[in-house]
C-alpha positions as CSV (number, residue, x, y, z in Angstrom):
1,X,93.0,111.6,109.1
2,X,89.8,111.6,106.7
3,X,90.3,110.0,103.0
4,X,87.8,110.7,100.8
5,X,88.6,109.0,97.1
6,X,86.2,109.8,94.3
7,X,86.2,108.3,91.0
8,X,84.6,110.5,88.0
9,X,83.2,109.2,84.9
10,X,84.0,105.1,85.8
11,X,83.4,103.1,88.3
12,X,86.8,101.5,90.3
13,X,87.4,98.1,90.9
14,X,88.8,96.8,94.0
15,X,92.1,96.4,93.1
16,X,91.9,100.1,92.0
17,X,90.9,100.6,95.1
18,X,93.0,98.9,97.5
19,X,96.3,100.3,95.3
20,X,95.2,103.8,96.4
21,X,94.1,103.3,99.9
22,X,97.4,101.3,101.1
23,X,99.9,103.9,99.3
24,X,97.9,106.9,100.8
25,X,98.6,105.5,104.4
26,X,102.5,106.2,103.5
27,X,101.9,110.0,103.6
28,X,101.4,109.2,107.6
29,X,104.4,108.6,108.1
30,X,105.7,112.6,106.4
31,X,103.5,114.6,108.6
32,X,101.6,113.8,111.8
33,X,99.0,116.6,111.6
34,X,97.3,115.4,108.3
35,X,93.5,116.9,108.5
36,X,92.4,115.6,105.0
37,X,93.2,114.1,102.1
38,X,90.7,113.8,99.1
39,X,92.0,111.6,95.6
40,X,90.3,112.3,92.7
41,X,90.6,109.4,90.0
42,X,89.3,110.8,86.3
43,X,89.2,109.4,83.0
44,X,89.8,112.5,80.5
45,X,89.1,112.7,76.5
46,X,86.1,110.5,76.8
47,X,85.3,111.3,73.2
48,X,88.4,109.8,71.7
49,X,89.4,105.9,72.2
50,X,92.5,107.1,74.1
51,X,91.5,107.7,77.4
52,X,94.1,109.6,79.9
53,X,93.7,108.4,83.5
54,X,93.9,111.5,85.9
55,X,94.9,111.3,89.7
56,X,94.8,114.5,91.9
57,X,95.5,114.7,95.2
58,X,94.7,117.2,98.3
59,X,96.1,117.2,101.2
60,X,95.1,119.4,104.1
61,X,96.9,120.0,107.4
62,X,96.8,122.8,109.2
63,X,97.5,126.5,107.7
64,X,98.6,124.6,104.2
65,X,96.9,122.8,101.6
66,X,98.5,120.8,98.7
67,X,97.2,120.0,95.2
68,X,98.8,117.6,92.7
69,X,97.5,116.3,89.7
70,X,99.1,114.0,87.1
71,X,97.9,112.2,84.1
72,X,99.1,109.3,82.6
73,X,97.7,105.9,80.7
74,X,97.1,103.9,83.8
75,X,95.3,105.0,87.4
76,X,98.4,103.4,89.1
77,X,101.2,105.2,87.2
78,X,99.2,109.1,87.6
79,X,98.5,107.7,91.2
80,X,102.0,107.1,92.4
81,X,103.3,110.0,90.7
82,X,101.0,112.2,91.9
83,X,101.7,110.7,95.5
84,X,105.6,111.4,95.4
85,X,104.7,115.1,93.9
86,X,102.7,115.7,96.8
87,X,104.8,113.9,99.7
88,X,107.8,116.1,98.3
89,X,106.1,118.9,98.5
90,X,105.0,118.2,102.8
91,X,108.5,117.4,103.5
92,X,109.9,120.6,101.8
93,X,107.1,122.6,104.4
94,X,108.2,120.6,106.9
95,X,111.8,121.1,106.7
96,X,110.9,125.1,106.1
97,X,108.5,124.9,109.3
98,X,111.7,123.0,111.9
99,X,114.3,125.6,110.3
């Protein structure tokens, strides 16, 4: 399994970081044929004080692909939602796949 995390527009901390890379090790344990997974981490409506923090995710395996993005006021929060969106929506192929 390749992760490949980007940041756009700011630079992450560790913290950040390490938040992302232990929770992505969790969609392992949904589907054993996981090619890629690539997490973008964005900072929208730089012009204005308020700045949303973005999280998409793609996941690869074979013959599907799944996108999920979420925005929220913290790179945690989108993060972890994003991540349930996504691992909900590789068990519902799963269970579609075994039937």
């Amino acid at each position: 399994m390749n992760v490949n995390i980007q940041t756009v527009r700011f630079e992450a901390d560790s913290k950040l970081l390490d938040h992302v890379n232990r929770k992505i090790q969790k969609i392992e344990n949904f589907h054993d044929r996981i090619v890629k997974i690539d997490v973008y981490l964005k900072l929208d409506n730089v012009v204005h004080q308020i700045k949303d923090k973005i999280a998409e995710i793609r996941v690869r395996i074979p013959r599907h692909e799944f996108f999920v993005k979420h925005t929220s006021k913290s790179f945690e929060a989108s993060f972890d939602s994003a991540l349930e969106s996504v691992i909900t929506q590789i068990k519902k192929t799963k269970e579609k796949q075994a039937a």
